[in-house]
N, C-alpha and C positions, 0 to 999 in steps of 0.2 A: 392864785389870787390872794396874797398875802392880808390879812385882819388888822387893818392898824386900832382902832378903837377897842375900850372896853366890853366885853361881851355884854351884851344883855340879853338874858334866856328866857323864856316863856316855855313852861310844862304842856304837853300835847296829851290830854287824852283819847284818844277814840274808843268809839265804843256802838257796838251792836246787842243787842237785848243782854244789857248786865246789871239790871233794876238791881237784884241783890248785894251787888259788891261795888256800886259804881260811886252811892255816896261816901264810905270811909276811902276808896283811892282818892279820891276830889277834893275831901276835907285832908286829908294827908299830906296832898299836894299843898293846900295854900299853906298850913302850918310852915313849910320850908321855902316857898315862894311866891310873893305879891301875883308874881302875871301866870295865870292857869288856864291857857282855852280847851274847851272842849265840846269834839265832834261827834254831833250823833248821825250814825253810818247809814237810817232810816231805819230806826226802833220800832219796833211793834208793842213793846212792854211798857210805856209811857215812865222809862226809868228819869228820861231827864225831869221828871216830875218832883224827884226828889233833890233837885239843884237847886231849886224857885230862890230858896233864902241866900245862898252861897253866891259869893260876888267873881262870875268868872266871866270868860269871853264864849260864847256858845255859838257854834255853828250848828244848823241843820241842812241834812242831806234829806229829799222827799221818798227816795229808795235807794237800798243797800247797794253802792257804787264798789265796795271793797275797801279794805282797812287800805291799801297803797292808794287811794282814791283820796279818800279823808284824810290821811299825811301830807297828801300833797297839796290839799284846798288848806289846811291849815299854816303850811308854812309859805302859802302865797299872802295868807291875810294877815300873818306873824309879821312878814318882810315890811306890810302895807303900817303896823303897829307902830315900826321904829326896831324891831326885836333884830338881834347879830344871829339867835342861835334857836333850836328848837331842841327841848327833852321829850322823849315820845316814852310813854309808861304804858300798861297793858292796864284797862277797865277791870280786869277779870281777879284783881287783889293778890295776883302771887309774886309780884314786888312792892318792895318797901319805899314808898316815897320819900322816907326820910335817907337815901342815900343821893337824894339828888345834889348833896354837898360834893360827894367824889367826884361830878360831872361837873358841877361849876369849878371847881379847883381844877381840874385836869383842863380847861377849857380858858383858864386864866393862861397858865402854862404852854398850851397847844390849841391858840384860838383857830386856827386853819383844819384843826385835825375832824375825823368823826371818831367821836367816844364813844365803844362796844361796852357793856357791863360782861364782864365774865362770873359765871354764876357756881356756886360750890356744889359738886355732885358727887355727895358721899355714896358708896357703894351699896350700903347698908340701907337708903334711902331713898335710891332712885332705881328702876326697873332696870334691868339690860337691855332692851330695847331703846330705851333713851338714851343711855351713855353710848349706843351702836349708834343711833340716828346722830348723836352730834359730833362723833368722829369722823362721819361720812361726811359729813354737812362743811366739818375743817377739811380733810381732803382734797375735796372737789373743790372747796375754795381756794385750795393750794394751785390742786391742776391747771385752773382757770384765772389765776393773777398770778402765781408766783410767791406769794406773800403766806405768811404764817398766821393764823388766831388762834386760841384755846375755845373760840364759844361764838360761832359765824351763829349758830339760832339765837343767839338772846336778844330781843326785843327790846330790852333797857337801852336807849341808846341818847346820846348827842349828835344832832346835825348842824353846822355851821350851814344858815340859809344862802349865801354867799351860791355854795357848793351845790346843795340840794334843788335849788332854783336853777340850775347853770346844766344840770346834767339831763340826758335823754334819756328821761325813764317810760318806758311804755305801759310797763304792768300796771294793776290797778288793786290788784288781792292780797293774798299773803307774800306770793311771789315778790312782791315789790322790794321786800327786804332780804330778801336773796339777790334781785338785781343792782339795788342799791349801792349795795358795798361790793360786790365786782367791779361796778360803771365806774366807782369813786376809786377804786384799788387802780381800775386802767388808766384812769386820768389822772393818775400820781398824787393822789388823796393822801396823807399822811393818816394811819387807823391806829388808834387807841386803845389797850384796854384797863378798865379801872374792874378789880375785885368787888361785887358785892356783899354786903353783910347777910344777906338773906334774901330765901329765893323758898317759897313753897314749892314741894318733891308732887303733895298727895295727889293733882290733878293727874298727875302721871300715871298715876293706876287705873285711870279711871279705863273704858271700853271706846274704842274709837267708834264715833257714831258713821254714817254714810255720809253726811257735808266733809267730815275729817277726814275722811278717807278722800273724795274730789280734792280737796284743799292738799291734802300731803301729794296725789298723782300730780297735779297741777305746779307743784313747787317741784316736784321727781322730771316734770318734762321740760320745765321751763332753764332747767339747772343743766340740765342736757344739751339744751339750745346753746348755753354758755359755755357750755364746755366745748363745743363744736366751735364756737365764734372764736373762742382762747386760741385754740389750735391752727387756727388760719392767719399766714404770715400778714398780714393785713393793721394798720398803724388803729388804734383805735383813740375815741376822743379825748384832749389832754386838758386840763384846767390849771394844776400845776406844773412849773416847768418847762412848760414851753415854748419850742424856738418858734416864732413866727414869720423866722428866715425859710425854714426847712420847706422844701419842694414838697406840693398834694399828690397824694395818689391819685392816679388818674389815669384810665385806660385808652386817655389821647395822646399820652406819652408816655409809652411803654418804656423805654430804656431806662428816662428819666426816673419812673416808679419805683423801679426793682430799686437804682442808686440809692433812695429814699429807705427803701425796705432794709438795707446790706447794712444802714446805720442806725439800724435800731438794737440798743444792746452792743458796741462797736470800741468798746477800749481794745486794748492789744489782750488780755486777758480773758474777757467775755468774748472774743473774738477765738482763741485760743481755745477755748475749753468747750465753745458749741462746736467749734469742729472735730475736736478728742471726742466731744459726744455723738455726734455723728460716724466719726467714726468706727467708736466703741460698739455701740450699737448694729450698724453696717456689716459689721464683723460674725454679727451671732447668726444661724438658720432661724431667723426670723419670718421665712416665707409668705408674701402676701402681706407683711404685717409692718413692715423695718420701718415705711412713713409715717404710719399710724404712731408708734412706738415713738420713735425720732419726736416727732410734734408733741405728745404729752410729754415727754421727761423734757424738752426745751422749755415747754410752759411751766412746769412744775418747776425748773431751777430758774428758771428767767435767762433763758437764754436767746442768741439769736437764732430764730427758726430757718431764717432761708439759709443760711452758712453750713448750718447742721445736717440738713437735707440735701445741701450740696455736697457736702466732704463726703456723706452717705455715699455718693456715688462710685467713691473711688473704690468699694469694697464691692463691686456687683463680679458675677460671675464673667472671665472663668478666674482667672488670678488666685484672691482673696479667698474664696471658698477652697479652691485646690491644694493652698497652702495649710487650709486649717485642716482641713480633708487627708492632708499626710500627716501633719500633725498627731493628726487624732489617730491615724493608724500607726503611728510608731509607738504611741503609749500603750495600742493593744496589743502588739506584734512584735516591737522590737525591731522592726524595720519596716520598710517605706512601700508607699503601692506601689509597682511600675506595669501594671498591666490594665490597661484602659480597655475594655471590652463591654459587650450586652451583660457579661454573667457581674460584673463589677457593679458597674455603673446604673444598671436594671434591675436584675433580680436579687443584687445584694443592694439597691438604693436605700434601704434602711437603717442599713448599718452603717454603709456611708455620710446620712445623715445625721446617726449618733456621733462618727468620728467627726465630723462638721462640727457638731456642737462639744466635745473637746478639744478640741485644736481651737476652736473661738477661745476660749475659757483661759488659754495661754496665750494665744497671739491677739486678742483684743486688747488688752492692757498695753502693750508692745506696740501695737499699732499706734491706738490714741494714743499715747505719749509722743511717739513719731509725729505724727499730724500735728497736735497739739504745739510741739515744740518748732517745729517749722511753720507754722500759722502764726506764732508768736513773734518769734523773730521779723518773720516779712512786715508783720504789719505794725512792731514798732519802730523799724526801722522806716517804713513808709512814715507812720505817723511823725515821727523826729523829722523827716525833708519835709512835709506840712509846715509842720511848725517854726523849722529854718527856713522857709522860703518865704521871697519879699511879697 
């Protein structure tokens, strides 16, 4: 859904009992821009009390519905304004409203995009526990889109309401911005990020109370859900990019579906290298696990899942493993097993299974290239009669 018009951005704050820090973000805010609304999440500290003078747009919630609650009432009454974009800032003072210039600028540039603030987290400044939680938090955002960030937790962000209004967001908590930028990543979101100039370290040290600990399990389970959704060959919702030719999933035409699935991720190359990963994969004593395995590294490189899962198969036992299986026993022995018995195959199965796992170590490379280079060929040579034919 391409932006043709000039942005115009309206700062979002929400907020839950932040009497203390809520007037300098708000005054902050309007120094760097005319349109400011801000949600109160259902305060018990009568902070918006301290707004009364300040000319902004104010929502009230009657109970605390969740900051993803308040985001989303604000960028429905944003849209209702005339506003292209929404800046959402955190009440709690540890960003600087005056980088709201980076987001209008990046926003000129990449009106379609969502603008991430990435935040500087010198070593000497910030807990290890923090710089652990936001590696994990890029990670799992990898697992589960495919896509790269430096800083999936920062809260500083730009939404084009366009986007924001258009996607199926459920959560309502903190979670919401966790699901946020997955939902946007799966629907071919373009994601941004601009450097901020400052970011306060000190809440960091502070002791995680008992809500923080619910709010982090609750971001921990709902991130999981995502990651389970990532990994299912299944087409998820598009907003950029797409074809509104392309045939629905749909378990009334089964044939039809899969066809639909085999084309997602489907150059001669992505095509190519999900099945060298599948078969790569396929190849190792991965027991119980080769699917599991298979599905997160397809979603981590962006690849096609059903392709990969399929090639998988061409490694199942007896073939593929018997071959790594002598493999592995000519590196310890110096020559080859030829005696298939109880005492081999049973009471030595462990060591069989070590040589399994050298003999992968040399013939998985070998293999996936094999695969890889013949998956290539058929399917741009398919692709080419496609594209020659009348």
């Amino acid at each position: 859904m391409p932006s043709q018009q000039k942005p115009r951005s309206v700062i979002v704050i929400p907020f839950y009992n932040h009497s203390t820090s809520l007037l300098d973000v708000v005054s902050g805010a309007l120094e760097v821009n005319d349109s400011v609304m801000v949600v109160d999440d259902g305060s018990t500290d009568k902070g918006a009390d301290t707004l009364a003078k300040l000319s902004v747009h104010f929502i009230h919630h009657e109970k605390n519905l969740g900051k993803g609650a308040a985001i989303k009432t604000a960028a429905k009454e944003a849209q209702k304004l005339g506003m292209t974009h929404m800046v959402t800032i955190d009440a709690n003072g540890r960003y600087n409203p005056a980088d709201f210039h980076l987001f209008s600028t990046a926003l000129e540039n990449k009106p379609d995009s969502i603008i991430i603030g990435r935040r500087n987290f010198p070593k000497s400044e910030v807990p290890a526990l923090s710089r652990f939680n936001r590696g994990l938090a890029n990670f799992w955002f990898r697992i589960q889109t495919g896509r790269s960030l430096s800083d999936v937790r920062c809260t500083y962000r730009a939404y084009p309401l366009a986007v924001l209004n258009s996607l199926t967001l459920r959560t309502r908590r903190n979670s919401f911005e966790v699901e946020v930028l997955t939902k946007a990543a799966w629907a071919g979101v373009s994601l941004t990020e601009v450097n901020l100039s400052n970011y306060d370290h000190r809440s960091d040290r502070q002791k995680f109370s008992f809500p923080q600990v619910i709010d982090n399990l609750r971001v921990f389970l709902f991130n999981f859900h995502l990651t389970m959704r990532s990994i299912v060959p299944w087409p998820h919702q598009k907003l950029i990019g797409q074809d509104q030719s392309k045939e629905k999933i749909t378990v009334l035409h089964p044939l039809r579906s899969i066809k639909t699935l085999l084309t997602e991720n489907t150059s001669p190359k992505q095509l190519a290298t999900s099945g060298a990963l599948g078969v790569f994969l396929g190849t190792f004593p991965l027991i119980g696990f080769h699917n599991i395995a298979i599905l997160f590294a397809a979603g981590y490189f962006r690849l096609n899942k059903v392709v990969a899962l399929t090639t998988s198969g061409l490694c199942v036992p007896p073939l593929v493993p018997a071959l790594c299986i002598e493999a592995g026993y000519f590196m310890r022995h110096g020559t080859f097993l030829t005696e298939i018995s109880i005492k081999t195959l049973g009471y030595q199965a462990l060591e069989r299974v070590y040589e399994w796992l050298l003999g992968s170590l040399v013939l998985a490379p070998i293999l996936a290239g094999m695969a890889g280079g013949i998956i290539f060929l058929i399917s741009l040579f398919l692709t080419r009669n496609r594209k020659n034919s009348p």
